[in-house]
C-alpha positions in Angstrom: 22.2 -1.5 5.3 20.1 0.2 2.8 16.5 -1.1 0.8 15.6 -0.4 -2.5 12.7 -0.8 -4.8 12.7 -1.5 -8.2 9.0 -0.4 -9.5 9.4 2.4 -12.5 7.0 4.5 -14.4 5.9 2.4 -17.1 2.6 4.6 -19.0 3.7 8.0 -18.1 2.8 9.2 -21.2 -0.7 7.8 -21.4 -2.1 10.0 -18.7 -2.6 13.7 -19.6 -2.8 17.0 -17.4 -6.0 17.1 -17.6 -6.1 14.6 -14.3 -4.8 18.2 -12.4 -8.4 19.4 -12.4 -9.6 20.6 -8.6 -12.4 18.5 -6.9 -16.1 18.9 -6.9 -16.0 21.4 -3.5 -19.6 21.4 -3.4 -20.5 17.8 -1.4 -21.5 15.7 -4.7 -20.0 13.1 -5.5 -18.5 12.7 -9.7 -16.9 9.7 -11.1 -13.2 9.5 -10.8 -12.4 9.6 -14.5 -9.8 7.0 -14.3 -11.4 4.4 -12.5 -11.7 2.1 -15.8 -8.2 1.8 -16.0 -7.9 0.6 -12.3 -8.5 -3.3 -13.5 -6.9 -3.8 -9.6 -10.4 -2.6 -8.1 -11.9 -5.1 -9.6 -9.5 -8.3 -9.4 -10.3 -7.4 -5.6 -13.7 -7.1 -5.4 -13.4 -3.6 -3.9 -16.3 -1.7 -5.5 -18.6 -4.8 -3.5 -16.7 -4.5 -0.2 -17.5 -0.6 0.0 -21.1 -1.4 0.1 -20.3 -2.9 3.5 -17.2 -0.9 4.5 -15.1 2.0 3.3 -12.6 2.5 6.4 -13.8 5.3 8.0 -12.1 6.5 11.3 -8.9 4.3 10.2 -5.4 5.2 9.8 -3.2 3.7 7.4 0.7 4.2 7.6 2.8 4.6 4.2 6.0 4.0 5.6 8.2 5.3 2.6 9.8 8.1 0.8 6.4 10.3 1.7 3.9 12.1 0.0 3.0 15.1 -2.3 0.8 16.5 0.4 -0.6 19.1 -2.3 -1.6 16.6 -5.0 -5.4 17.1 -5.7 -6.4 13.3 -5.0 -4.9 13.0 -1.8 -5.0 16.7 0.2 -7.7 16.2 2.8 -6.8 12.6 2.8 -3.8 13.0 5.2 -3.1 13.5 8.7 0.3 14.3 10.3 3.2 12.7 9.8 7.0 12.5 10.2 10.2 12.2 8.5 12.7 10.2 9.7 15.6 11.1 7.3 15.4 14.8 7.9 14.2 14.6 11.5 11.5 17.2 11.0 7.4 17.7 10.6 7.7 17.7 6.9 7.7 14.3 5.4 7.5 15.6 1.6 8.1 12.7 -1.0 11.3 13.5 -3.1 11.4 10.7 -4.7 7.6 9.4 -5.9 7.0 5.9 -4.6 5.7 6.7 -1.6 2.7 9.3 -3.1 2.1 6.4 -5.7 1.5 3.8 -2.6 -0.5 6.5 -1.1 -3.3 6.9 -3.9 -3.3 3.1 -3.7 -4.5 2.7 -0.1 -6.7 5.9 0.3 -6.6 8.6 -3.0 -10.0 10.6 -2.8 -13.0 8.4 -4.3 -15.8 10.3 -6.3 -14.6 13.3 -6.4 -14.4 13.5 -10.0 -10.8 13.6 -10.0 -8.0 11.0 -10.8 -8.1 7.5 -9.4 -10.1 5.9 -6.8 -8.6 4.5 -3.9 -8.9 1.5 -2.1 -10.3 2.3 1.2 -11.9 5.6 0.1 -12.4 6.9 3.4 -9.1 6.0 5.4 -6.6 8.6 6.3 -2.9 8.4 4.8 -0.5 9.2 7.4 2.7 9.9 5.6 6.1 8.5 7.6 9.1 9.4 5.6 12.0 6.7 6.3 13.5 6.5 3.0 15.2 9.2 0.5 15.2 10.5 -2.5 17.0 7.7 -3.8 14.4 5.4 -2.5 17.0 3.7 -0.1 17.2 3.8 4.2 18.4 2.1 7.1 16.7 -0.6 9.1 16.9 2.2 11.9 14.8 4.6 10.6 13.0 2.4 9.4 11.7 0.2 12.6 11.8 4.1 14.2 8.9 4.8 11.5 6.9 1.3 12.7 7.3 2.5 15.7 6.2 5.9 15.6 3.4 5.3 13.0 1.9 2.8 15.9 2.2 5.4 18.7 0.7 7.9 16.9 -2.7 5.9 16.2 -1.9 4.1 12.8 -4.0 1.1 12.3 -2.8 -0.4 9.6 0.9 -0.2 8.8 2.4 -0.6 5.1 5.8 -1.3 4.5 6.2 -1.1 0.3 9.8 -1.3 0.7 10.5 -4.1 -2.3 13.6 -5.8 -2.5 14.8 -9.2 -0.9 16.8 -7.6 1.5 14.3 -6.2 4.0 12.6 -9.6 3.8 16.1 -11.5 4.5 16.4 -9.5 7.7 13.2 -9.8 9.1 13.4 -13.6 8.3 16.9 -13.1 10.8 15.0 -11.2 13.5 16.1 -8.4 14.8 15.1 -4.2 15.0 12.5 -4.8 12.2 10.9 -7.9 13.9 10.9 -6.3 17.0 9.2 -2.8 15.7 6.6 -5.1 13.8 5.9 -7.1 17.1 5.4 -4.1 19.2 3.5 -1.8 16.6 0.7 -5.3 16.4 0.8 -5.7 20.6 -0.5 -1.6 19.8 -3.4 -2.6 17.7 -2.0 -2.2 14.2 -1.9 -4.8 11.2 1.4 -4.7 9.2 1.5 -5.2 5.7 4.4 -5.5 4.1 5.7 -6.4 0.1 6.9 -9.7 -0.3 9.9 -8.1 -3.2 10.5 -8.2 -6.6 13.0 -10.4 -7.0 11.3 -13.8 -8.6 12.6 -15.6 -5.8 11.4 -18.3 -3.0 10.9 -16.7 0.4 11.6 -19.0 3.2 8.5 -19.3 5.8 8.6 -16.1 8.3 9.0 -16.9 11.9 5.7 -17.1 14.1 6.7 -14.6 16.1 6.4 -12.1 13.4 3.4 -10.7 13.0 3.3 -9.3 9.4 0.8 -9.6 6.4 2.9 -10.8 3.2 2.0 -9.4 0.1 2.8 -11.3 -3.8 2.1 -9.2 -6.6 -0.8 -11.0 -9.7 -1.3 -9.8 -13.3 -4.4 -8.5 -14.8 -5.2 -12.4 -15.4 -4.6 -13.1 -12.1 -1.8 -15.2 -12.8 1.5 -14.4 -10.5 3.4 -11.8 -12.0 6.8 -13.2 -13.1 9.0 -10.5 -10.4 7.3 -11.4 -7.5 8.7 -13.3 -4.8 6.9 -16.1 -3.2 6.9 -18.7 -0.8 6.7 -16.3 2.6 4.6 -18.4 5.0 0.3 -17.3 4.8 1.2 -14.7 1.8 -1.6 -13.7 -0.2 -0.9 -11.9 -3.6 -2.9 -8.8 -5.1 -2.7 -6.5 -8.2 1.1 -5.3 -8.7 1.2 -4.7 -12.6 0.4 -1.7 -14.6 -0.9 -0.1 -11.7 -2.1 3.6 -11.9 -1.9 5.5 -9.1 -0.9 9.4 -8.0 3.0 10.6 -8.3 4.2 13.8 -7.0 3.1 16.7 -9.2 6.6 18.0 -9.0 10.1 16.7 -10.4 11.0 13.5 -8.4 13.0 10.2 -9.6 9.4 8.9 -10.7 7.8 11.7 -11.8 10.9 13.6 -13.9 9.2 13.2 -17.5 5.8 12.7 -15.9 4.2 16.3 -13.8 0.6 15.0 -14.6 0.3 13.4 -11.5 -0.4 10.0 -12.1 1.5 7.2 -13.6 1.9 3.2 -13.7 4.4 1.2 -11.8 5.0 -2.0 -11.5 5.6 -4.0 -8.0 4.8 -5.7 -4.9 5.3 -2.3 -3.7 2.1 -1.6 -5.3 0.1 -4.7 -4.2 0.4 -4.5 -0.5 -1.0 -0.9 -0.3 -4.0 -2.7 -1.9 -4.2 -5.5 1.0 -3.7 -2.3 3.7 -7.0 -1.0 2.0 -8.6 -3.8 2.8 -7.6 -4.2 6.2 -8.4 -0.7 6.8 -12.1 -1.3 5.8 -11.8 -4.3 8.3 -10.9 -2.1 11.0 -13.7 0.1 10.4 -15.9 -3.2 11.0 -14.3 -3.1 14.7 -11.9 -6.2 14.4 -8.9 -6.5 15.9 -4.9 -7.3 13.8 -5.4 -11.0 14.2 -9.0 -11.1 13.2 -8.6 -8.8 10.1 -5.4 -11.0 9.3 -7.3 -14.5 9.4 -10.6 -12.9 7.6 -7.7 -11.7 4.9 -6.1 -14.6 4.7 -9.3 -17.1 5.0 -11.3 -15.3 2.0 -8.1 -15.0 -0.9 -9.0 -17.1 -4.1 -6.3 -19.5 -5.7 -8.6 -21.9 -7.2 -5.7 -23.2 -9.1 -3.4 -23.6 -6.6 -0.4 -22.0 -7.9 2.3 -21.5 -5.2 3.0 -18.7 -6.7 -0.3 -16.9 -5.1 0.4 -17.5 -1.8 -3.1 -18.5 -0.5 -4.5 -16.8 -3.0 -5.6 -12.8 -4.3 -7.7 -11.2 -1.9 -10.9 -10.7 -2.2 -12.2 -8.0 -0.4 -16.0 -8.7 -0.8 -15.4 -11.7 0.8 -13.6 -10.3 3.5 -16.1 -7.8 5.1 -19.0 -10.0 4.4 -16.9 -12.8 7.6 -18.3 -9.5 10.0 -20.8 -11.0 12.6 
């Protein structure tokens, strides 16, 4: 059985090749020049968290279509990967979502280039499962959990959108199982919540995965996101800018800038895996960066909606002891 996601270029157009420029090289740091349009960074709180933490010495997983692993925002950001679909060393994104999650969690911060990302000094490890379609098998897919967590990941994200993964992990099986052994390992799954619009039932206990809604710029739930998934917390998933492959892909075909906007809860969780990732670097443990998660997101309105709430990553690092 196959997943899909449904986010799509939305403001191609409004970003120019100029973002292509090569970094600083020299060891200074230069403001990323598209950081005012990254409204997410602040809804967070992230700018305050990295006063605190910035995930250093932490893995995160993209467990996707890939990466561009030439695109000047995230090369020196990665380590090794695999791709499941080819069965090779060479998990190259042919299809664009997964580079776009990728800038999300960990682009290069301050280097006067792009975006910034939200954990700016985490590692990207790129774990190819799905193709250039954007569609894979549970299979691959719990072989990519699996793999990410034996191969040091610490945090784990799983943008992979529709209903149908979260149907089947609500049924148990592979998935569950992958997820189950990759937290036993020390790693904190994240995973989108889908863009569907439509009540989740609770996961089962046994799972142990980090649900992820999608808010607005207002904060307000964003009408495609799903809800209801037991302990969910929501984050940023509208107009979100982040990297896209700087060749011809489904999500970058009119777009070789680099960087684009999508919409989805595919884009909100790698937020939430950012901010575990600078939990990790505090030296907590899954449960404990899950509760401190969890325990510090904001729904002062209580809308259902928002699961417990957006995250607030401020909040968050200041729980450390």
């Amino acid at each position: 059985m196959g997943v899909r996601r449904t986010a799509s270029v939305l403001l191609a157009t409004a970003v120019t090749s100029a973002a292509l420029v090569t970094g600083c090289g020299d060891g200074t740091t230069k403001p990323d020049p598209m950081r005012d349009q990254q409204y997410a960074l602040t809804s967070l709180k992230l700018p305050d968290a990295w006063d605190r933490a910035k995930g250093d010495d932490t893995v995160i997983a993209v467990v996707d279509t890939g990466v561009d692993r030439g695109h000047p925002d995230l090369k020196g950001r990665l380590v090794d990967g695999y791709d499941f679909v080819d069965n090779d060393n060479d998990p190259t994104d042919k299809n664009g979502h997964g580079t776009h999650v990728s800038g999300i969690a960990a682009a290069a911060t301050d280097n006067g280039v792009g975006i910034a990302g939200g954990a700016p000094d985490a590692k990207i490890m790129p774990v190819r499962v799905l193709g250039a379609d954007g569609s894979g098998k549970d299979a691959d897919i719990a072989k990519g959990i699996t793999w990410a967590a034996d191969h040091g990941a610490h945090v784990i994200n799983l943008s992979l959108g529709e209903s149908g993964l979260m149907a089947r992990l609500l049924k148990g099986g592979v998935l569950n199982s992958a997820i189950a052994a990759a937290h036993s390992k020390g790693a904190v799954v994240v995973a989108a919540a889908g863009n569907d619009g439509t009540a989740l039932q609770p996961y089962k206990p046994r799972t142990p995965v980090l649900v992820v809604g999608a808010s607005g710029p207002a904060n307000r739930p964003a009408d495609f996101s799903n809800f209801g998934a037991q302990d969910a917390v929501s984050a940023p998933g509208v107009k979100i800018l982040s990297t896209l492959p700087t060749y011809a892909t489904k999500e970058s075909a009119k777009n070789r800038t680099g960087y684009g906007t999508l919409d989805g809860t595919s884009m909100a969780a790698p937020y939430v895996s950012a901010v575990a990732a600078l939990l990790h670097s505090q030296d907590r443990n899954p449960d404990q960066i899950m509760a401190a998660i969890r325990t510090t997101a904001k729904n002062p309105q209580k809308l259902p909606k928002l699961g417990l709430g957006i995250v607030d990553a401020a909040a968050a690092v200041g729980t450390a002891k």
